[in-house]
N, C-alpha and C positions, 0 to 999 in steps of 0.2 A: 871632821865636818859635822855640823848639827844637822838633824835630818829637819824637815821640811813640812813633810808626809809623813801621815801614816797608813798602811795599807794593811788590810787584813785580809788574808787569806786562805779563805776556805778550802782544803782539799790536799791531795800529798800526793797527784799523779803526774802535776808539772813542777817537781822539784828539780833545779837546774841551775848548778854553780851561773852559767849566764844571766840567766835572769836577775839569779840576788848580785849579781854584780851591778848589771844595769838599775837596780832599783837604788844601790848604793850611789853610781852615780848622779842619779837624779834625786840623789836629797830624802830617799822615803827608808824609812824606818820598814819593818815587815815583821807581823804577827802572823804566823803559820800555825794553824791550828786542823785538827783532822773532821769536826763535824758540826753542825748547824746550830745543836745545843751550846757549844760553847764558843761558835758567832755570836748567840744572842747574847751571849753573855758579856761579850767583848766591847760591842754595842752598846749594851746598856753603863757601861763602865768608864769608857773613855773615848777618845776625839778620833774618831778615824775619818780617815779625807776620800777612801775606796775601799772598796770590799769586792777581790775576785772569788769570785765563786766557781768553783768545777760542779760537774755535773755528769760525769762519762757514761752515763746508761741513758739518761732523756734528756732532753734541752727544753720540754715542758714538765717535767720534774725540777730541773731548776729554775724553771721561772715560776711555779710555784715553792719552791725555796727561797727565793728572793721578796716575795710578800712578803715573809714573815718577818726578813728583815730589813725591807721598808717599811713596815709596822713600829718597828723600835728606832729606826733614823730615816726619815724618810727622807731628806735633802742629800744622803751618801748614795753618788751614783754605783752603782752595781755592774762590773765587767764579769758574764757569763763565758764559762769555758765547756763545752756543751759538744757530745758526740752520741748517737747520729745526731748531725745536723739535721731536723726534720723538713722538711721541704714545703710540705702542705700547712705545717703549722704555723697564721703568726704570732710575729712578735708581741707578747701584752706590754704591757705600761712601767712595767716595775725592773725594767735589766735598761741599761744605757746603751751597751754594745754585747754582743754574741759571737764569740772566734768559736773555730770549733777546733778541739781538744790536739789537734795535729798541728797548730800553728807554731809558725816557727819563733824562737826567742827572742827575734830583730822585730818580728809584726806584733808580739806579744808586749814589749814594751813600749813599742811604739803608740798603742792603744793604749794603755796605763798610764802615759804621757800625755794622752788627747783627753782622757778625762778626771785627771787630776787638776787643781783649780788653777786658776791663769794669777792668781797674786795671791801669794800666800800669806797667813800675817805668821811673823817669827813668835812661836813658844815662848814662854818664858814661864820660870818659876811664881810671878807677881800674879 
């Protein structure tokens, strides 16, 4: 099956045969990379349709990680993965959704599902 998606994702703490299953099922391609530098890099290079980002020490550290790379795509929503969940802190502008870092693989994809696009146009080589 041609993928659909492509999702890129930042971070190596929710690596999880289920997951890259369910992302196969649902058509997304997956660039797993370990650090924010070579997000940006990814970004600036080619078509991605999401970018989850982890964050496991602040969830205001990565939504200041997330500017930078809505800086470089600003229309790619951003699913943060973010522990502690801070409580007193909100949400800025620049993350679409915030699970925190203990979610389970069923609710994880299921959010990657909600914000991945509702019509997609098929790739092609042209």
């Amino acid at each position: 099956m041609d993928s659909l998606f492509t999702v890129l994702w930042v971070g190596n703490e929710m690596h999880s045969p289920i997951i890259e299953a369910g992302l196969s099922r649902a058509a997304c391609r997956e660039i797993r990379i370990k650090d924010i530098s070579d997000g940006l890099q990814v970004l600036r290079s080619g078509e991605i349709d999401l970018v989850v980002l982890e964050s496991p020490k602040s969830c205001v550290q990565g939504e200041l990680l997330a500017v930078r790379l809505k800086n470089i795509a600003a229309r790619v929503p951003i699913l943060l993965l973010c522990d502690p969940l801070d409580k007193g802190t909100p949400q800025v502008f620049f993350v679409n959704l915030i699970l925190g870092m203990n979610a389970s693989p069923e609710l994880l994809l299921k959010a990657i599902q909600t914000l991945l696009p509702s019509h997609p146009e098929k790739k092609t080589g042209t």
